[in-house]
N, C-alpha and C positions, 0 to 999 in steps of 0.2 A: 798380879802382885801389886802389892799398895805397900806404904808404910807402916799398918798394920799388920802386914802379908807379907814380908817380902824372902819367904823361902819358896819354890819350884819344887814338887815331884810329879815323877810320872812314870809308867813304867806300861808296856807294851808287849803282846802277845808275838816270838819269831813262830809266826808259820812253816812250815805243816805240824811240828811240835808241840804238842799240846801241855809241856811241862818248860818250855824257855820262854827265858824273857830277857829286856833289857831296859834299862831309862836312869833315873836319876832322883836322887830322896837327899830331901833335905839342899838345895841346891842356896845359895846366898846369892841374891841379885845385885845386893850394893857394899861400897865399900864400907867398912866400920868407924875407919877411923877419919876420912872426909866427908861422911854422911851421904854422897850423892850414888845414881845409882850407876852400875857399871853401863860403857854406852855396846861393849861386844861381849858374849862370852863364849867359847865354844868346848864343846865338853865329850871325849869319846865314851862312846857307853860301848860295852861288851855281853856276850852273850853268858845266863846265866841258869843254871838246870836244875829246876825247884826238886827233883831227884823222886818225884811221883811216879814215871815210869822207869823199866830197867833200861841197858840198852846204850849205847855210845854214840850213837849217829842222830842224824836227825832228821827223825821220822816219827810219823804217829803211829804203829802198828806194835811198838815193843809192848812186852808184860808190863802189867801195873806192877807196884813194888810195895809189899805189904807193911818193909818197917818203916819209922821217922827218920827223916834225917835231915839234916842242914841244905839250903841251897848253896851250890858250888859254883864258882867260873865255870866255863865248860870247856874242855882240851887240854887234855893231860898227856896227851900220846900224842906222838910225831903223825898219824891218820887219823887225829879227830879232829872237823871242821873247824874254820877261823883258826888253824894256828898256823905257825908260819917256823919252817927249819932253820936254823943257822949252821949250816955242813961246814962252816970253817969249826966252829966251836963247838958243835953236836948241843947245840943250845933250841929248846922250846920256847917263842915265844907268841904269847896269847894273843889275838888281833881283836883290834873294833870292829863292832860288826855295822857301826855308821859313826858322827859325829850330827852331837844337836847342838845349836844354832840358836842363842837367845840373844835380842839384838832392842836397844831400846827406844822406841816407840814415840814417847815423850819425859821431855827431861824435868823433871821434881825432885828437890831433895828430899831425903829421906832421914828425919831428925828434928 
């Protein structure tokens, strides 16, 4: 990233699933309104299921899935991967499936 440059994407294939992914679009590396750039950022990225195969788990063997459709979070149900229960509250919540790490390098302002 430069000052011409300074958004981050990136996005990453979760194996063995040949339809999840995770990363990060459109990321802003400095602040706006002091021009410099941030010196840490850290950022959870979640898993997300381009909905190309059928299938709830995560594996590579389900049917491909013939119509279009939106990519989704992935874990909608108390047994589907990266979620996590809350049994006080019967409450779904969706987990990270890592955090990334942008940390800066050398310092310029950016402006």
């Amino acid at each position: 990233v430069d000052k011409s440059h300074p958004f981050v994407s990136g996005i990453g294939m979760l194996a063995p699933s040949p339809d999840w992914f995770s990363g990060v679009y459109k990321l802003r590396l400095f602040d706006r309104e002091t021009k410099f750039w941030y010196q840490k950022i850290e950022v959870n990225v979640y898993a997300w299921d381009a909905g190309t195969e059928g299938g709830n788990d995560y594996s590579f063997k389900n049917d491909p899935k013939n119509e279009n459709i939106s990519p989704f979070k992935a874990g909608s149900t108390e047994d589907a991967v990266f979620v996590s229960v809350d049994k006080d509250n019967n409450n779904l919540r969706v987990l990270p499936v890592g955090t990334l790490t942008f940390e800066l390098q050398e310092s310029s302002k950016c402006g």
